[in-house]
DOLOMAR-282694 format. One record per residue (C-alpha): residue number from 1; x, y, z; residue in one letter. Coordinates in steps of 0.2 Angstrom, whole numbers. Example, Ala and Ser with C-alpha at 12.3 -4.5 7.8 and 13.67 -1.06 7.14 Angstrom:
BEGIN
num  x  y  z  residuo
1  62  -22  39  A
2  68  -5  36  S
end
This chain:
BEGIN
num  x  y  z  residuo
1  -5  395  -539  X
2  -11  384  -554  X
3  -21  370  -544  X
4  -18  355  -559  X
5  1  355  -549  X
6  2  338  -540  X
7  11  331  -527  X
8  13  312  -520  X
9  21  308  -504  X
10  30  294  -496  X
11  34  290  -480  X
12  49  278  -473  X
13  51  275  -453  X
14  40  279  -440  X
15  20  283  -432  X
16  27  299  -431  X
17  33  301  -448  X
18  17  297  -453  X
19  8  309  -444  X
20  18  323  -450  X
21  16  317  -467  X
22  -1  320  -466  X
23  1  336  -460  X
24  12  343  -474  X
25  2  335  -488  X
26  -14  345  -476  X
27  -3  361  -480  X
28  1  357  -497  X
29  -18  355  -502  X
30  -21  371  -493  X
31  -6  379  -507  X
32  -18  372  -520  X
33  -7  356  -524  X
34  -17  340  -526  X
35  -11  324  -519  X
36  -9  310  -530  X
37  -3  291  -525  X
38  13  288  -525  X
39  15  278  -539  X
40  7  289  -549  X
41  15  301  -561  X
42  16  320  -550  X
43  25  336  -552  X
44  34  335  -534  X
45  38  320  -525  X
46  44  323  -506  X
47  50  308  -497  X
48  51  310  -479  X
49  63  300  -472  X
50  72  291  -458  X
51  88  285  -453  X
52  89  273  -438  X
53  97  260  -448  X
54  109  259  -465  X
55  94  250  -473  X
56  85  266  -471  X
57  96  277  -479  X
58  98  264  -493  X
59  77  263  -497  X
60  78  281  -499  X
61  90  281  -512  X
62  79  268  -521  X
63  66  277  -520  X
64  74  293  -530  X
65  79  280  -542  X
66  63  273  -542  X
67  55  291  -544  X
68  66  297  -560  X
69  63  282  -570  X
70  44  284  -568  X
71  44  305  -570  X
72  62  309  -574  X
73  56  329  -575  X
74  48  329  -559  X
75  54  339  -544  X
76  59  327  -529  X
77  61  335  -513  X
78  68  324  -496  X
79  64  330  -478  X
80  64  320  -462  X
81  76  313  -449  X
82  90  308  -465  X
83  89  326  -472  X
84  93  331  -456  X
85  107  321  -452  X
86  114  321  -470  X
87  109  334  -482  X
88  128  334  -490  X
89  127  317  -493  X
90  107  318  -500  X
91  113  331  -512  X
92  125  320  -518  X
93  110  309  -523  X
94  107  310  -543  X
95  89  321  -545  X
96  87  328  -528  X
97  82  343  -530  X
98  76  351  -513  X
99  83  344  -495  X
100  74  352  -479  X
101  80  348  -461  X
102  69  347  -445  X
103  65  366  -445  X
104  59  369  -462  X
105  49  351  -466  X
106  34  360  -462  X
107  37  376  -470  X
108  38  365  -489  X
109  28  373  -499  X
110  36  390  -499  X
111  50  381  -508  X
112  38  374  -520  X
113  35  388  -532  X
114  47  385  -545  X
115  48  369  -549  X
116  59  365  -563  X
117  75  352  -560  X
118  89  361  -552  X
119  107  360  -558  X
120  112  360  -541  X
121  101  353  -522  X
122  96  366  -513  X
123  98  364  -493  X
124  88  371  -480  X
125  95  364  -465  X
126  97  374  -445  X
127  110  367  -432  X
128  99  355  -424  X
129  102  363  -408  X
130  95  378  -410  X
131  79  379  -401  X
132  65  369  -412  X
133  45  373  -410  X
134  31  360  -407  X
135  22  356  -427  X
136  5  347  -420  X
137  3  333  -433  X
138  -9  319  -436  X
139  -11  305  -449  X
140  -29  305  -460  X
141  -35  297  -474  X
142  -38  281  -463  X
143  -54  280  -453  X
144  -50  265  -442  X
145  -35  274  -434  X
146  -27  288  -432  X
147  -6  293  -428  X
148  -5  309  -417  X
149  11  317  -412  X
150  10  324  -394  X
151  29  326  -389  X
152  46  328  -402  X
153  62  328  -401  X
154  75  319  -386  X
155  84  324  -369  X
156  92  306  -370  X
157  110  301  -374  X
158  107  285  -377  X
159  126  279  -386  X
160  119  271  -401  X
161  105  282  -405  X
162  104  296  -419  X
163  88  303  -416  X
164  91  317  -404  X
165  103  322  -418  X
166  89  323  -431  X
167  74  328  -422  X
168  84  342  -407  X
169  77  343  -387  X
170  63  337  -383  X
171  45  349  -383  X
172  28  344  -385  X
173  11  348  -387  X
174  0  354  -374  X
175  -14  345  -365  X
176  -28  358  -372  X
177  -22  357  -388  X
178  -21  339  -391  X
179  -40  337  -385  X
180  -44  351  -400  X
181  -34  338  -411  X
182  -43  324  -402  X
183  -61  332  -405  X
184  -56  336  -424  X
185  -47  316  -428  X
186  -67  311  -418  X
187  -78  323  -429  X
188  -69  313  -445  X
189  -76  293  -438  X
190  -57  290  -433  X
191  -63  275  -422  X
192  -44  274  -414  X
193  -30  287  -409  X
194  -13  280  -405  X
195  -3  294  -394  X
196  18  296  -403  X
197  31  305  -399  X
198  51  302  -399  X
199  51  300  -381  X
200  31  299  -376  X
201  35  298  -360  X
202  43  314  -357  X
203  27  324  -365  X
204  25  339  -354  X
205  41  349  -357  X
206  35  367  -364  X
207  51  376  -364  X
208  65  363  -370  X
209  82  375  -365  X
210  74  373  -347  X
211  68  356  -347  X
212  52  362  -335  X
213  37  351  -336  X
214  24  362  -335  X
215  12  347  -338  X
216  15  328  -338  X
217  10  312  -348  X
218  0  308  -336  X
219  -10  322  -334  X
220  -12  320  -352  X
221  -20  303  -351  X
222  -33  309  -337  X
223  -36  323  -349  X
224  -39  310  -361  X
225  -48  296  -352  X
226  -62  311  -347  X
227  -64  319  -363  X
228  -81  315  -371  X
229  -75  310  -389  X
230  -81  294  -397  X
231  -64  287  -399  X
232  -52  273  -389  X
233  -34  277  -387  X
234  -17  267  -388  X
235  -1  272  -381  X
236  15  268  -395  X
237  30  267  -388  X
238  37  272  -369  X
239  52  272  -359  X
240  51  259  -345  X
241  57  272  -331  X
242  44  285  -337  X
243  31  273  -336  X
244  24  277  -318  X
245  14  265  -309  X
246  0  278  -308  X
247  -2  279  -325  X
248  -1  259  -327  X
249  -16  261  -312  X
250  -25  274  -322  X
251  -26  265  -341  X
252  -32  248  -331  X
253  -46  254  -326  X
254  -50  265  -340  X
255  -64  264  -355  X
256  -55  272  -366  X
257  -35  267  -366  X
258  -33  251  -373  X
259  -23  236  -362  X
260  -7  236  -374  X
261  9  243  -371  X
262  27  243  -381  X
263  41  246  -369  X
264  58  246  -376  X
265  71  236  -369  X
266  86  235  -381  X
267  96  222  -370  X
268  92  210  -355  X
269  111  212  -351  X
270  115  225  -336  X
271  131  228  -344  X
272  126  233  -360  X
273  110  244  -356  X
274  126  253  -346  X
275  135  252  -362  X
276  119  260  -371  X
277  117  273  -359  X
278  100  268  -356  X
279  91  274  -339  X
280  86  260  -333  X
281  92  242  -328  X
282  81  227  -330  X
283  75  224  -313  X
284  64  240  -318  X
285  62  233  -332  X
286  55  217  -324  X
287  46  227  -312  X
288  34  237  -325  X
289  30  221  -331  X
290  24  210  -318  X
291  13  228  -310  X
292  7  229  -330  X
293  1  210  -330  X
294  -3  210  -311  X
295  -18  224  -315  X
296  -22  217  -332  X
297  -18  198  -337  X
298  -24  199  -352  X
299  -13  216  -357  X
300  -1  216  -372  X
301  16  217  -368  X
302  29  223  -384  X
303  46  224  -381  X
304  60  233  -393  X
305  76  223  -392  X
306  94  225  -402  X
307  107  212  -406  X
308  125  214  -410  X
309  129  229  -399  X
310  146  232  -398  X
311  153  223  -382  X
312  139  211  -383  X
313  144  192  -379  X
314  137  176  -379  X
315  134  178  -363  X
316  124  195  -364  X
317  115  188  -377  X
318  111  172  -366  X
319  108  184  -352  X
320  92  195  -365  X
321  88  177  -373  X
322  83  171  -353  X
323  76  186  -350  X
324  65  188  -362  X
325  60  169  -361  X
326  55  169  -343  X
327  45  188  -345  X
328  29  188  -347  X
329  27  201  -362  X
330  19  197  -379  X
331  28  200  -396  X
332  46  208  -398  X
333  52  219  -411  X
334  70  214  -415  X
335  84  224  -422  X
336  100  221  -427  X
337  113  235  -422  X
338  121  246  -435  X
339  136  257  -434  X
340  128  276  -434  X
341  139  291  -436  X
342  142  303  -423  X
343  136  291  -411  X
344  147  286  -394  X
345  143  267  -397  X
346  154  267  -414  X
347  170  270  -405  X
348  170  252  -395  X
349  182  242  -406  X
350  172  227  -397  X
351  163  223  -414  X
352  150  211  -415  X
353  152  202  -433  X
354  137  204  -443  X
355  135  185  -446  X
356  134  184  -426  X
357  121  199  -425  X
358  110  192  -437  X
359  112  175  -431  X
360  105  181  -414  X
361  90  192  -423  X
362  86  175  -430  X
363  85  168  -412  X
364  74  182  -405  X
365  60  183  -419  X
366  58  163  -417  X
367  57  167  -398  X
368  45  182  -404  X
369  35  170  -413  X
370  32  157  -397  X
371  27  173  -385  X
372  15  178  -397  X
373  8  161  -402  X
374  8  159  -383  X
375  -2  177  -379  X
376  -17  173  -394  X
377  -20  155  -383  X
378  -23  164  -368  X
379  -34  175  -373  X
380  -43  161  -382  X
381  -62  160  -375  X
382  -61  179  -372  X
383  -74  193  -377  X
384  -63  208  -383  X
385  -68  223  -394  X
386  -61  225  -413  X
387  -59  242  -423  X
388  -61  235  -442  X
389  -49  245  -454  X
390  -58  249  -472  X
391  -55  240  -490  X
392  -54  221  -494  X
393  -37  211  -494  X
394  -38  195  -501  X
395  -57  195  -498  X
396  -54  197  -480  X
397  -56  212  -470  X
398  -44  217  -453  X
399  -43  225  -438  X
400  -36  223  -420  X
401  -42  221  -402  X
402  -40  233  -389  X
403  -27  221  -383  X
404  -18  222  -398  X
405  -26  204  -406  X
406  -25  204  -424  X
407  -43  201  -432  X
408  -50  197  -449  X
409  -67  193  -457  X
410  -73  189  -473  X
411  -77  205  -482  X
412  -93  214  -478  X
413  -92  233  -482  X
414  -105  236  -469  X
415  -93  230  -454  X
416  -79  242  -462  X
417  -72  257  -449  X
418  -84  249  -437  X
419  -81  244  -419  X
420  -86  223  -415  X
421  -88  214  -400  X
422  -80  197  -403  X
423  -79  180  -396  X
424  -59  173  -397  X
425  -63  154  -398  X
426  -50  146  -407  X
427  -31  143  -418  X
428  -32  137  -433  X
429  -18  126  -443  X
430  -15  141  -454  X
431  -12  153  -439  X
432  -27  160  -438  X
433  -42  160  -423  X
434  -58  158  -428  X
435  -70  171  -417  X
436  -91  175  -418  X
437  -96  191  -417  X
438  -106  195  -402  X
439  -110  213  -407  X
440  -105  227  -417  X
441  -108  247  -419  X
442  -120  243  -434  X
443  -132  227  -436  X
444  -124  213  -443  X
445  -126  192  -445  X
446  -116  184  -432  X
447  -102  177  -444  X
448  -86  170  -440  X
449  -67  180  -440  X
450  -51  176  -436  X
451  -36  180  -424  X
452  -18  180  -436  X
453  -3  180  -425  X
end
């Protein structure tokens, strides 16, 4: 293969896309492709893709656009959860030249060697329900942290949701091969690992036509906790009824997992999580808070939250507005509903109008704003530790707390990919805290950073 051949890849969505970007471009460079920036001019340009909202679907036609006006020879292929989902309507797309579904993402570049515009888009898609394997994936290329993919896929039904539609059952990694992934993301500095998956919770499932755990998440955070790499991990995303007290026990009096937690919600409303067909109502809900909080005050609570969902009155929204108020969590993600095809919840003809839908997001992300302005006071006057990310911004450099506090310093390449001991001590008018450094991995000046909320 002739090794001056180039590829750039972007990716739209998720950690977990992410991760498995990194992973093809790892196969691609192993083909003999170099990787280019995106924004550069390259012979193939892949765009992996996502599809939980419209505005999704939209950005990837942008991007094609975007893409042909800059290279219009090059070769673009899409793969991700959109191709999946829709690879007749991506074909319909002007310039699309390759569209690969879930099983055939990873298998890219034996569709790469002729790469010359098609008159046609060619497909690679399987039935999403025929059984899919396990892809280990991690993110590189960034030394503070690293995205790795332990679980894929969905058992879930949740009404609204496309994702077990794009991604099949769910199936995961195993416990001995995510420490080899651990060991090799350590050898390269990664300072952080953040754990992803669909459904993180439900990691263990080898077989996904059974459903049989033959291991479970939280035999996988032991395994973690008491594994000798030099690195902190951080749990994404996890359902609240697959969040067991023992593992809540477990990361509270661990070195290694950081006190930060995102649990979806999606309503405060008893009727519409029924409506949503989650698994849960919000007295769980309530209850993995107030354990979370009870073992560690100073923990990071997020919360996943939609507005609009079909059925969804004024007075379900006052019901998740109160909620949310009066629990103790930190920051909210807020998303306004969309109508998704081939999903149960588009069949309500209880419409939300999108004024009220975005009227209501409005309402959340102030609230959003509050809990978090609230969460950097409190843990004003504490000592937390900060994993510095690399490259200068402004003339500042970042990073976060183990509790999820976000951090920033003047530049100094010296502190860069490093680990910091730091003193919260105050929020300044510009939303930001200023902080001393206490101690760091390598010797620096005490100097002052800052908290941004």
């Amino acid at each position: 293969m002739d090794s001056a051949r180039t590829f750039a890849i972007h990716t739209l969505g998720c950690k977990l896309n992410y991760s498995e970007s990194s992973a093809i471009a790892k196969k691609l460079a192993e083909e003999g492709f170099d990787k280019v920036a995106f924004k550069e001019k390259a012979d193939v340009y892949i765009i992996n893709t996502c599809s939980v909202t419209h505005e999704a679907d939209k950005e990837c036609r942008y991007i094609v656009r975007t893409v042909l006006n800059r290279a219009p020879g090059a070769f673009i292929a899409i793969i991700g959860c959109y191709a999946q989902l829709k690879p007749q309507e991506i074909a319909k797309i002007e310039g699309v030249d390759l569209v690969l579904g879930a099983s055939e993402k990873f298998n890219i570049a034996t569709y790469l060697h002729d790469l010359d515009k098609k008159t046609y888009t060619e497909i690679h898609s399987c039935e999403i329900e025929q059984p899919l394997g396990f892809h280990s994936a991690y993110s590189s290329g960034d030394r503070a942290r690293s995205f790795l993919k332990v679980q894929d896929g969905c058992d879930y039904s949740c009404s609204y949701c496309t994702i077990p539609l794009a991604r099949g059952k769910s199936r995961s990694d195993t416990v001995e091969n995510v420490l080899k992934n651990v060991n090799e993301i350590a050898s390269k500095g990664v300072r952080e690992i953040v754990l992803t998956g669909v459904n993180l919770g439900d990691f263990g499932i080898s077989n996904p036509e059974s459903g049989q755990h033959t291991e479970t998440f939280h035999e996988l955070v032991m395994a973690l906790d008491n594994n000798d790499a030099d690195v902190r991990f951080r749990i994404s995303s996890i359902e609240p009824n697959l969040l067991k007290n023992e593992t809540i026990e477990w990361v509270a009096n661990s070195k290694r997992f950081t006190p930060h937690f995102h649990i979806p919600l999606q309503s405060g409303s008893d009727d519409i999580l029924k409506k949503m067909r989650r698994r849960y109502l919000r007295d769980l809900y309530a209850d993995r808070v107030a354990t979370i909080k009870s073992l560690m005050p100073h923990c990071c609570i997020g919360v996943d939250v939609i507005t609009g969902f079909p059925g969804e009155t004024d007075e379900h929204f006052n019901e998740t507005y109160k909620f949310l108020n009066e629990l103790n969590v930190s920051y909210l993600h807020v998303f306004t509903y969309s109508e998704r095809a081939n999903t149960l919840a588009t069949e309500s003809a209880d419409v939300v109008p999108v004024e009220v839908r975005r009227k209501r997001n409005r309402m959340l992300q102030i609230l959003s704003e509050k809990k978090l302005r609230h969460f950097y006071e409190q843990n004003l006057g504490t000592e937390r530790t900060v994993v510095f990310e690399g490259g200068s911004k402004d003339g500042f450099l970042y990073g976060y707390t183990d509790n999820y506090v976000r951090v920033k310093t003047e530049f100094d390449e010296m502190l860069e990919y490093n680990t910091a001991n730091v003193l919260l001590k105050a929020i300044n008018p510009d939303r930001t805290a200023s902080a001393d450094i206490i101690e760091s991995s390598i010797k620096v000046n005490k100097q002052v950073v800052s908290a941004i909320y």
